[in-house]
C-alpha positions in Angstrom: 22.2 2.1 -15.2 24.3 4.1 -12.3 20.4 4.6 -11.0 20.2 1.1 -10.7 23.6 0.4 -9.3 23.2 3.2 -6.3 19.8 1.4 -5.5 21.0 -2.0 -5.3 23.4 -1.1 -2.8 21.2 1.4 -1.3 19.1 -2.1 -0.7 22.0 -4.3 0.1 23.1 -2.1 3.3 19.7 -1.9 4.5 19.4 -5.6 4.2 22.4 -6.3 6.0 22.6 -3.8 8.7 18.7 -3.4 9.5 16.8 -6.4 11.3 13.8 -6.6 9.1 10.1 -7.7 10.4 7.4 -7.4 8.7 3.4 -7.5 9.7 0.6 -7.8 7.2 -2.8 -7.0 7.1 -6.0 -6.4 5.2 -8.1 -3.1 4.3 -11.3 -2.8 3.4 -11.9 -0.2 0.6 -15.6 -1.0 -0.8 -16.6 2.1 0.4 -13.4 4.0 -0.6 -13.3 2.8 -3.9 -17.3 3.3 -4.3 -16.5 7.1 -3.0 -13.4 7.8 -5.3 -15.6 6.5 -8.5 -18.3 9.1 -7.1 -15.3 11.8 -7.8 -14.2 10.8 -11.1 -16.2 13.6 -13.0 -14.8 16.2 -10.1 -11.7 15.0 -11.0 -11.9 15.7 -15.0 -13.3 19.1 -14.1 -10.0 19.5 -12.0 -7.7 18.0 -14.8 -7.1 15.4 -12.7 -6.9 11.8 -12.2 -7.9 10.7 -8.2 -6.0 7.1 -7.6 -6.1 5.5 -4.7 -2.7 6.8 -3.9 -4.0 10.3 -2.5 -6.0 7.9 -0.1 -3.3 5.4 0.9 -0.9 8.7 1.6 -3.5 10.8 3.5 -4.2 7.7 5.8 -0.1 7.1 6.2 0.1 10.5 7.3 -2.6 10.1 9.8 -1.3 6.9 11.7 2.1 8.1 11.8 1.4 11.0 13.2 -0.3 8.9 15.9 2.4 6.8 16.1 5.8 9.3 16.2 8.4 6.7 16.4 7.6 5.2 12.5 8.0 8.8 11.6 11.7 8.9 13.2 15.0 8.1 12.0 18.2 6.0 13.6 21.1 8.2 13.9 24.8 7.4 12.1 25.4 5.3 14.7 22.6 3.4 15.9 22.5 5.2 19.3 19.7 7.7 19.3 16.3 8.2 17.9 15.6 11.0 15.9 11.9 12.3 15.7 10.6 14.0 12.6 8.3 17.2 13.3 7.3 16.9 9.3 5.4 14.1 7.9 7.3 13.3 3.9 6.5 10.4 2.6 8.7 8.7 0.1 7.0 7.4 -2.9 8.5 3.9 -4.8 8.0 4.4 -8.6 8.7 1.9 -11.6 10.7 3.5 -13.8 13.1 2.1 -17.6 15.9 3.6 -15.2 15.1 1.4 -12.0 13.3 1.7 -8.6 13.1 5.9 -8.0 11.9 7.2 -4.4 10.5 10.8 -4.9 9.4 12.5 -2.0 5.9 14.0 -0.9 6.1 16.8 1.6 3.9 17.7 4.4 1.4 14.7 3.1 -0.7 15.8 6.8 -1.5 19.2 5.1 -2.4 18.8 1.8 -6.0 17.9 0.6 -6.3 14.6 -1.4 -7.0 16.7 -4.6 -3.0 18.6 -3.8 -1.9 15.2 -3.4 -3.9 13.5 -6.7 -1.8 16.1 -8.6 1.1 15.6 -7.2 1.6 12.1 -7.3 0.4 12.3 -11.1 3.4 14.7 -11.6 5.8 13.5 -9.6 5.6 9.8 -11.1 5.9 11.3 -14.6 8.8 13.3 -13.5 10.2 10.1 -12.1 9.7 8.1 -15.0 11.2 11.1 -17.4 14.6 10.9 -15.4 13.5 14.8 -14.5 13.5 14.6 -10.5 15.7 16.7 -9.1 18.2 15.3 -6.4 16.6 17.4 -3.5 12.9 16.0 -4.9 14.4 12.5 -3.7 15.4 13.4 -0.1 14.3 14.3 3.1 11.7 11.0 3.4 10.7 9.8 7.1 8.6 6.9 5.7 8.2 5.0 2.0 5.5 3.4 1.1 6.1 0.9 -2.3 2.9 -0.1 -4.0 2.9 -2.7 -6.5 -1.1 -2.2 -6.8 -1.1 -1.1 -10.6 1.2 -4.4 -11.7 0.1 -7.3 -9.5 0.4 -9.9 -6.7 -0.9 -10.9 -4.0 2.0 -9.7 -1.2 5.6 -8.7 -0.7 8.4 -8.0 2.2 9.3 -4.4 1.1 13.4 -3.5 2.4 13.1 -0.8 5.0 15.1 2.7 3.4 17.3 2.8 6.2 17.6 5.4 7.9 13.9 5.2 8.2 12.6 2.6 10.4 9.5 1.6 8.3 8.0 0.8 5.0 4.6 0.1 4.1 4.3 -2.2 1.2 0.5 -2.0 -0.8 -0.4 -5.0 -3.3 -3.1 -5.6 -5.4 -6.5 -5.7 -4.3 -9.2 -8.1 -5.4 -13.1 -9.2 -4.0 -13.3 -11.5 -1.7 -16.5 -13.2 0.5 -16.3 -11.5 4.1 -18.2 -12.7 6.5 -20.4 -9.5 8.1 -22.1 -11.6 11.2 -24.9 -12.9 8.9 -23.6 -13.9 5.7 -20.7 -13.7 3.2 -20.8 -10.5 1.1 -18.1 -9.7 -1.2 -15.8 -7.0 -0.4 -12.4 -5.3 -2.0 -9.8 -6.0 -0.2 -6.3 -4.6 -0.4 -3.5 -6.9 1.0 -0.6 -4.4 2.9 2.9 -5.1 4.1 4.3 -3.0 6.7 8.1 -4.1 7.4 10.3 -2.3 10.1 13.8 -2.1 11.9 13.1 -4.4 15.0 15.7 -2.0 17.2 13.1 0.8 16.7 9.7 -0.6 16.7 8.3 -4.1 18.5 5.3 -6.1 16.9 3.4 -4.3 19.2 3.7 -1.0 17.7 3.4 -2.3 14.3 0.0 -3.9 15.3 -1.3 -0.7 16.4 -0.2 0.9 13.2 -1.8 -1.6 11.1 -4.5 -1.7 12.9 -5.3 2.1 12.8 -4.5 2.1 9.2 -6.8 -0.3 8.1 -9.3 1.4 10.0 -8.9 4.5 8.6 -9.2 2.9 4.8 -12.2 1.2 5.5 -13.9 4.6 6.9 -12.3 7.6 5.0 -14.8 9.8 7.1 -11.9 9.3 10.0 -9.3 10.9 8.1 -11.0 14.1 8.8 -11.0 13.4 12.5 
């Protein structure tokens, strides 16, 4: 499809011109996912559905508001930095016609039940070739999750001009080890890959390392 053909070269520049790197890490989300079951009848009352998508957004906005420079852009020529004063997070979606990127705007100030809605309607619009061109632009960070298919990790291609991706596989239960004893525990494997001009491993390890705090304890996403 011309969908597919504008992505593959979309990806094929990014490959070439950006120098990729890319951290992983692991999340705890017993808790979260125990919480977000706790919701499921809220969510029928609201005529929703509350995925863990809402949470994995809300928590993106969070950390890169704490850490500007993944929420910036390289300019046309690779000279200057350009900060983002919005936080729009680019959404990957599975679709007949090929890999779509819709866009969610000002993630920071929506609620998680704005944002259960609006990812619901903006995959289905995705899927239903119904996005709008403008509903694809304007992203200063994608996150690509592959939690709803499978597999245990990927290298997600930075959307150049952004300077970071955050890929999100499937979680599964594994033994942890709490001090005392091994207790199982959902674990959700993540993939954050960046443009090494922009951002050094240490930045990526404080990214990670905030975001896997903050899915492991929703209660700091209100902090």
């Amino acid at each position: 499809s011309k969908m597919a053909k504008l992505t593959a070269a979309n990806m094929h520049r990014s490959w070439l011109n950006v120098p990729h790197v890319t951290q992983f890490d692991d999340a705890d989300i017993t808790e979260l996912e125990a919480f977000r079951n706790n919701l499921k009848a809220e969510a029928e009352r609201r005529g929703t559905k509350l995925t863990p998508m809402p949470f994995i957004l809300k928590a993106c906005a969070v950390a890169l508001r704490d850490n500007p420079k993944f929420c910036a852009s390289l300019s046309g020529d690779g000279q200057s930095l350009i900060y983002k004063k919005y936080i729009h997070i680019g959404m990957a979606v599975d679709t007949p016609a090929g890999l779509l990127v819709p866009v969610i705007r000002d993630v920071d100030k929506k609620s998680l039940w704005e944002l259960a809605e609006e990812v619901i309607e903006i995959a289905g619009k995705a899927r239903d070739r119904k996005l709008r061109p403008d509903e694809m632009r304007g992203g200063c960070f994608t996150i690509s999750s592959l939690g709803g298919i499978g597999g245990r990790g990927f290298t997600p291609i930075v959307n150049a001009p952004e300077v970071g991706i955050l890929g999100v596989s499937k979680a599964d239960i594994r033994p942890v080890w709490n001090g005392k004893k091994f207790k199982p525990r959902k674990m959700l494997p993540l993939a954050l890959s960046y443009d090494h001009r922009v951002i050094n491993g240490g930045d990526a390890g404080r990214f990670l390392t905030q975001y896997v705090s903050l899915l492991s304890d929703i209660r700091r996403l209100v902090l």
